[in-house]
C-alpha positions in Angstrom: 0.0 0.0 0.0 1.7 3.0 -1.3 1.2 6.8 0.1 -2.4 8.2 -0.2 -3.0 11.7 -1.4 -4.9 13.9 0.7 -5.9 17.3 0.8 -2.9 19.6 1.4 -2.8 21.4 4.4 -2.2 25.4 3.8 1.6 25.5 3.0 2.3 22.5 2.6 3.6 20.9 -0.5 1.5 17.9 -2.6 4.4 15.7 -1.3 3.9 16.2 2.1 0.3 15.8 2.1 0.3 12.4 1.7 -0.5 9.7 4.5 2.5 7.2 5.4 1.9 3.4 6.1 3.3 2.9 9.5 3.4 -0.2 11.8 0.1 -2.3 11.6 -2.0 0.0 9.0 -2.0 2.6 10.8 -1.5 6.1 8.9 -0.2 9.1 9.8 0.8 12.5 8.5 4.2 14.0 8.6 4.3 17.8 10.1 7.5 18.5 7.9 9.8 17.5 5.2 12.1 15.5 8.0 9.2 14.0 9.5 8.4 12.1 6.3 11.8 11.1 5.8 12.5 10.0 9.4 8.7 7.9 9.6 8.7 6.5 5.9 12.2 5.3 5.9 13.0 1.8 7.5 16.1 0.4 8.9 17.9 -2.1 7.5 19.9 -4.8 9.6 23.1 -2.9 8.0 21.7 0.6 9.3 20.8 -0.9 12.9 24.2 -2.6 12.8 26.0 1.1 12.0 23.9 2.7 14.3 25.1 0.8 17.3 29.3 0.7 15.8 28.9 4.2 15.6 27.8 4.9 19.5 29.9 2.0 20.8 33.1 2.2 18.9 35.0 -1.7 18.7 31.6 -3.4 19.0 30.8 -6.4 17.9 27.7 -6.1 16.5 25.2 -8.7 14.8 21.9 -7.7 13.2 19.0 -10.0 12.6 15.7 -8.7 11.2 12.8 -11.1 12.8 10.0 -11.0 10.8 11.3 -9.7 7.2 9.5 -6.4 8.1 12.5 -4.1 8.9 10.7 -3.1 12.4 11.8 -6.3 14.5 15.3 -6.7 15.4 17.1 -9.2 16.9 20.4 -7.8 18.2 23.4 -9.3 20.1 26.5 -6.5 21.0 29.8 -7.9 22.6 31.9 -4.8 23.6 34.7 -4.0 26.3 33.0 -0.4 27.0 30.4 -3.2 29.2 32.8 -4.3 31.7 31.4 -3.4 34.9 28.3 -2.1 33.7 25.0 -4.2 34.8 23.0 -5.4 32.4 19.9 -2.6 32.5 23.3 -0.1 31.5 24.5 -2.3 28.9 20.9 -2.3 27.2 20.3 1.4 27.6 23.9 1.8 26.0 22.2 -0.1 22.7 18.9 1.6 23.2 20.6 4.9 23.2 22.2 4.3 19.9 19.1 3.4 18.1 17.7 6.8 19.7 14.4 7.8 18.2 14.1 5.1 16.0 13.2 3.2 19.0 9.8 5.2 18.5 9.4 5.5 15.1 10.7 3.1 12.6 11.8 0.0 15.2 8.6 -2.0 16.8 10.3 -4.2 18.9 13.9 -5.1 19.7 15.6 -8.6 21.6 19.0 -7.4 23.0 21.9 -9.6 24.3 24.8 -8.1 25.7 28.5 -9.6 26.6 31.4 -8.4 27.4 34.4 -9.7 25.3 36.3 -13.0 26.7 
């Protein structure tokens, strides 16, 4: 199901009055230009994957996508920045690098954390 025109709102532009498919049918309309890059676009496993190398530099990082739909993620992160973090840190640390995405474009997310050997 591709983009649905609507009406435009005063100001906008014909591309941004369009409703976005997002998560289980549910539409919804973009505010501005960004918003209907950041809510149309999904992550691949490669952009979760450089999302996470980026905020935790030397991580080892694997990327599995659970459902073929781009929005589940399966994710297991072995990095030395862990040592003598708990666990809770060591999630928030991966949660943090997927930042708003979290909320937008990820549905759900299975963590596992280690420290290296």
């Amino acid at each position: 199901m591709g983009p649905s025109p609507i009406t435009p709102r005063a100001g906008e532009t014909k591309e941004l009055a369009t409703l976005t498919p997002f998560g289980q049918g549910r539409l919804i309309r973009p505010n501005t230009p960004s918003e209907l890059i950041r809510v149309s676009s999904m992550l691949s496993t490669e952009d979760v994957k450089n999302l996470i190398e980026a905020y935790i530099p030397g991580a080892d990082v694997a990327v599995a996508d659970m459902t073929g739909t781009s929005d589940h993620f399966n994710i297991q992160v072995t990095a030395s920045e862990f040592a003598g973090k708990s666990r809770i840190e060591q999630h928030k640390m991966v949660q943090s690098a997927l930042g708003e995405h979290l909320t937008t474009t990820i549905h759900a997310v299975q963590i596992k954390t280690n420290t290296p050997n």
